[in-house]
N, C-alpha and C positions, 0 to 999 in steps of 0.2 A: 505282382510277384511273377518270376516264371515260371511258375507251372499253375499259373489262372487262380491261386488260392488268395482271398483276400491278406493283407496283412496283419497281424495280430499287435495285443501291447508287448508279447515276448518278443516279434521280433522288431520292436521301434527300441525295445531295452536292450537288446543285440547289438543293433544298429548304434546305438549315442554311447554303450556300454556302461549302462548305468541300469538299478535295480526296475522291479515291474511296481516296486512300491513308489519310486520317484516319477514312473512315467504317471499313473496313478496321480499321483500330488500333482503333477503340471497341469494335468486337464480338470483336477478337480479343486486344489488347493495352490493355483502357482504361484502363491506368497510366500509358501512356507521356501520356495525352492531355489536357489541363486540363481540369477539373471545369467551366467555362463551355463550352468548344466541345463536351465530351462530352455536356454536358444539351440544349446544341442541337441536336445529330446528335440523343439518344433523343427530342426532343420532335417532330423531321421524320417519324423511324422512328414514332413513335404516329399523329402527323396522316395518314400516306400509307399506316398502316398496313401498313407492311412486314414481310415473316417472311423471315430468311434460309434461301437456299437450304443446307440441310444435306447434304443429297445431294452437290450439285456441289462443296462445300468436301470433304469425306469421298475423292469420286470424287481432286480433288487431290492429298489427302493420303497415298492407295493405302491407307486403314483407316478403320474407321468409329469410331462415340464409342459404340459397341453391344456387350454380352456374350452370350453366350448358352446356354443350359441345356437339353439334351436329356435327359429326365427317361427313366425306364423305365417309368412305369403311370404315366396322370391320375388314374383313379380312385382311387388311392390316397392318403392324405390326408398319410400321411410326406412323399412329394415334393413335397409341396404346402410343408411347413411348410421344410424343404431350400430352395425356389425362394426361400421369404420371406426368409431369412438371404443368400442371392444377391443378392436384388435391395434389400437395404438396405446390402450394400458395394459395389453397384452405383452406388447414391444419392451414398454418400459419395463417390466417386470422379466424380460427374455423368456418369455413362454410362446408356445404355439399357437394358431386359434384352427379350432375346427368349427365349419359350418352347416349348419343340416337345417332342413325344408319341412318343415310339417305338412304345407299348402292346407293347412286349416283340419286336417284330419287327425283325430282322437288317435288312431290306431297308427298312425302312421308315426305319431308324437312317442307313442308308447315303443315302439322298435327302436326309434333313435336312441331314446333315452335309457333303454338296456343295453343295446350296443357300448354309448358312451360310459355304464358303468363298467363293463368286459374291460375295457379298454382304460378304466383306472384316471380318467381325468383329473384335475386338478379340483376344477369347480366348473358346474353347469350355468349358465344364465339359459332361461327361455320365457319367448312370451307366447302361454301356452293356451292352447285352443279351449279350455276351461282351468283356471287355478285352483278348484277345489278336487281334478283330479286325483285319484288314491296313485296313482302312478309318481305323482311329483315328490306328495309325501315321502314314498320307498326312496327315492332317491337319496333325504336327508335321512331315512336309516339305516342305510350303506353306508354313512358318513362321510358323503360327497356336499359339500356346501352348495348350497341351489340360491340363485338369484330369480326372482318374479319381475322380467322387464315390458314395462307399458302395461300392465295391471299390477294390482294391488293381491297380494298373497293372503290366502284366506288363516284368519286368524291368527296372523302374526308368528306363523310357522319358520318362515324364511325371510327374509332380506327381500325386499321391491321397493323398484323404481318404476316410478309413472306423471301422469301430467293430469292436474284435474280436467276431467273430461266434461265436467258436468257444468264448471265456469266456460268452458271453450263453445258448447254450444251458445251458453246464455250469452257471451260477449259477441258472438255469432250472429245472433239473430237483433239481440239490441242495435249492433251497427246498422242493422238494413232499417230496422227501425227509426233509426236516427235519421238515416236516406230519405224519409218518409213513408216507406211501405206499410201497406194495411191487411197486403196478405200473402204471404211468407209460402213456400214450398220445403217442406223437411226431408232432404232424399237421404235415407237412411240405408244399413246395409243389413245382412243376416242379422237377427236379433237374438241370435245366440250367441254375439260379439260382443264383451261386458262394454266396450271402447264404446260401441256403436249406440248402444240405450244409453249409456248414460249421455251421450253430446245430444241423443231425442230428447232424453229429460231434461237437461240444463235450456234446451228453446222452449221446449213446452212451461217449464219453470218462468221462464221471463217474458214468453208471450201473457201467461197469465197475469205478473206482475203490471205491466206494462197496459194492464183493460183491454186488453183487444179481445174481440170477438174467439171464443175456439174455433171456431165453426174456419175460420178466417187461415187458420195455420194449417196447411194439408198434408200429411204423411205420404210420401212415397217409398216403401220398403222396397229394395233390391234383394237379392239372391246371391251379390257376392259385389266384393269392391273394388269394379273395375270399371276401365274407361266406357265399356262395351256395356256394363248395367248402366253407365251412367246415360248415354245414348237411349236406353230405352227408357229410361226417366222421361230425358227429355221430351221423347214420342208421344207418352201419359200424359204430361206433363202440356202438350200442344192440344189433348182430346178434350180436355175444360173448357166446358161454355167459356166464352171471351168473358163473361159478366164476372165472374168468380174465377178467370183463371188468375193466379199468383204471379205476382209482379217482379217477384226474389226469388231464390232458392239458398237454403246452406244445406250443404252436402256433407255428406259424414267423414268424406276425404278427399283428398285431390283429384284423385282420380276418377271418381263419381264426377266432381266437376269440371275435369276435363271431358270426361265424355261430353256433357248437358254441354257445357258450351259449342263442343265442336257439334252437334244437331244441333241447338239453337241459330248458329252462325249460318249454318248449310240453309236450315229451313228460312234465310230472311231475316230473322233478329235481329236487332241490336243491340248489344251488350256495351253498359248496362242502360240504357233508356227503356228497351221492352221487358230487357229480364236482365237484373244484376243477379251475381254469382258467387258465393263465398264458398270455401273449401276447407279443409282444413290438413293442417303435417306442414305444409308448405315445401313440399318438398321443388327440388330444380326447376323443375318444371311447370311451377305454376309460375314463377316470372316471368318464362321465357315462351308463356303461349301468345297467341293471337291476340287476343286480350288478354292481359296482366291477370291474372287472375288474384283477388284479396283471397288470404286465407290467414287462419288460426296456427300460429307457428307452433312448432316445439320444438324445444333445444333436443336435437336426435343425436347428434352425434355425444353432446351432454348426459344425455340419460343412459348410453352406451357407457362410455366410461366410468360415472359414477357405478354403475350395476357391477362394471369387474371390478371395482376399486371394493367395492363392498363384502362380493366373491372373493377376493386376493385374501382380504383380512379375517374374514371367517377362516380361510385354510392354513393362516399362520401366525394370527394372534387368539392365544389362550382366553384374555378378557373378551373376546367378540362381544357386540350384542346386536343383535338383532335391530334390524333399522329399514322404516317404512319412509322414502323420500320420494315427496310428491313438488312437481315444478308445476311455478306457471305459467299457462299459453299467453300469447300475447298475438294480439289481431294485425295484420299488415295488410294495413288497406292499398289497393291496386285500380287499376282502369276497370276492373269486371264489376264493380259497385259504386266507384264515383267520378260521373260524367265530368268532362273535362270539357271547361269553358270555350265555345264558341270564341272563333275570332270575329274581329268588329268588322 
């Protein structure tokens, strides 16, 4: 406009000379509207350059056209690939997606997710740094539909999606088992991560199975799940008399096992002859390391979408119910666990 004032619908209804009730109809109904007056409204909307107010239609409607995903770790590249299956059933659905960072912090989970009620979202998905939080609850009595992604929602409160964790250790450590190993290194990460204990229990579950020695499967807890803990695994991990040190490792995530391999590799290794390496997500990255890395897949981008598909229908089907969907992992073995035959 010339005098800097944005344009309004009174004046694109000026403009095409037609009612505020038809401009109206075009952007929100343009079925109801003839293809001649609709093209004149869009061609006034192009000239005056108009953008509707989306806010103040939102502010009406007491909800917005916005999803939103409170991850557990950025740095991590699983939630990354998680958010990408969000935000393409997002698409389909023509909604927005908003992203927020817990970085594994309670309080930090709890701001995001009052903001995101202020702000009237459609439906929240998060995979939350505890899901028996009282914070996640308030959400669904606000009557925001909550999705639990990559845990299990405590007591069937909400809609989650996850991956048995507890099969993914055990198919985990069987494999190395199958390799022949007798004594397993379990690098695990915070044990206040529901993800994390259960993939310690599904190895410890099938080391037992399996007769082996306990003594024989050794726990290395970390402090957080990242490349840089996984390095200092592998440091621990080098302090073991030669007699009893562990000939494998499964790590509670890729990233654990990309560190341990890159200090294994540095200190001499070889992978996997001295130390085979399982991981698990599979994310990018473990194909395309130095060694291939084997790891415990999950369908990420799957569990994404299913979780807003789940979300969507909580916010606009009346029959909802409630739906606990659990996938599963599946192991892709790689050069980091099975030695590739010598040539002759």
């Amino acid at each position: 406009m010339a005098n800097g004032r944005s344009p309004s619908v009174k004046d694109v209804a000026a403009s095409a000379g037609v009612s505020l009730g038809t401009v109206s109809n075009v952007m929100n109904r343009p079925e109801v509207v003839s293809p001649a007056t609709r093209e004149r409204v869009e061609r006034a909307m192009a000239e005056l350059g108009f953008v509707r107010n989306e806010s103040a239609r939102q502010l009406r409607a007491g909800t917005s056209r916005t999803l939103a995903y409170v991850m557990l770790d950025g740095s991590n590249p699983f939630f990354h690939d998680v958010a990408q299956g969000i935000e393409l059933a997002a698409e389909d659905a023509d909604l927005s997606l908003f992203i927020c960072n817990s970085n594994g912090r309670a309080d930090r989970e709890a701001v995001h997710l009052d903001r995101l009620m202020q702000q009237r979202v459609q439906g929240v998905l998060i995979t939350p740094v505890d899901p028996e939080a009282p914070h996640l609850a308030e959400i669904g009595r606000r009557g925001i539909p909550i999705v639990i992604v990559d845990r299990v929602g405590a007591g069937g409160a909400s809609c989650s999606v996850a991956v048995d964790d507890v099969l993914g250790g055990r198919i985990a450590v069987e494999h190395l088992a199958e390799q022949g190993h007798t004594r397993v290194a379990v690098v695990g990460g915070p044990e206040s991560i529901g993800q994390v204990r259960e993939r310690v229990e599904g190895a410890r579950q099938i080391w037992a199975e399996l007769g082996l020695p306990p003594g024989d499967l050794t726990y290395l807890p970390t402090s957080a799940l990242t490349v840089a803990e996984g390095r200092s695994a592998g440091e621990r991990l080098a302090g073991i008399p030669a007699r009893r040190r562990p000939t494998a490792a499964f790590c509670a995530n890729d990233l654990l096992a990309l560190g341990l391999l890159q200090q294994g590799i540095g200190a001499g290794l070889r992978v996997p002859e001295d130390l085979a390496i399982v991981g698990f997500d599979d994310i990018e990255f473990a194909a395309a390391a130095a060694v291939p890395l084997t790891s415990v897949r999950q369908p990420r981008q799957e569990l994404g979408r299913s979780a807003a598909q789940l979300v969507l229908d909580e916010a606009t089907n009346p029959e909802h119910r409630h739906q606990q969907l659990s996938f599963v992992p599946e192991l892709v073995a790689r050069a980091s666990t099975v030695a590739r035959p010598r040539p002759h």
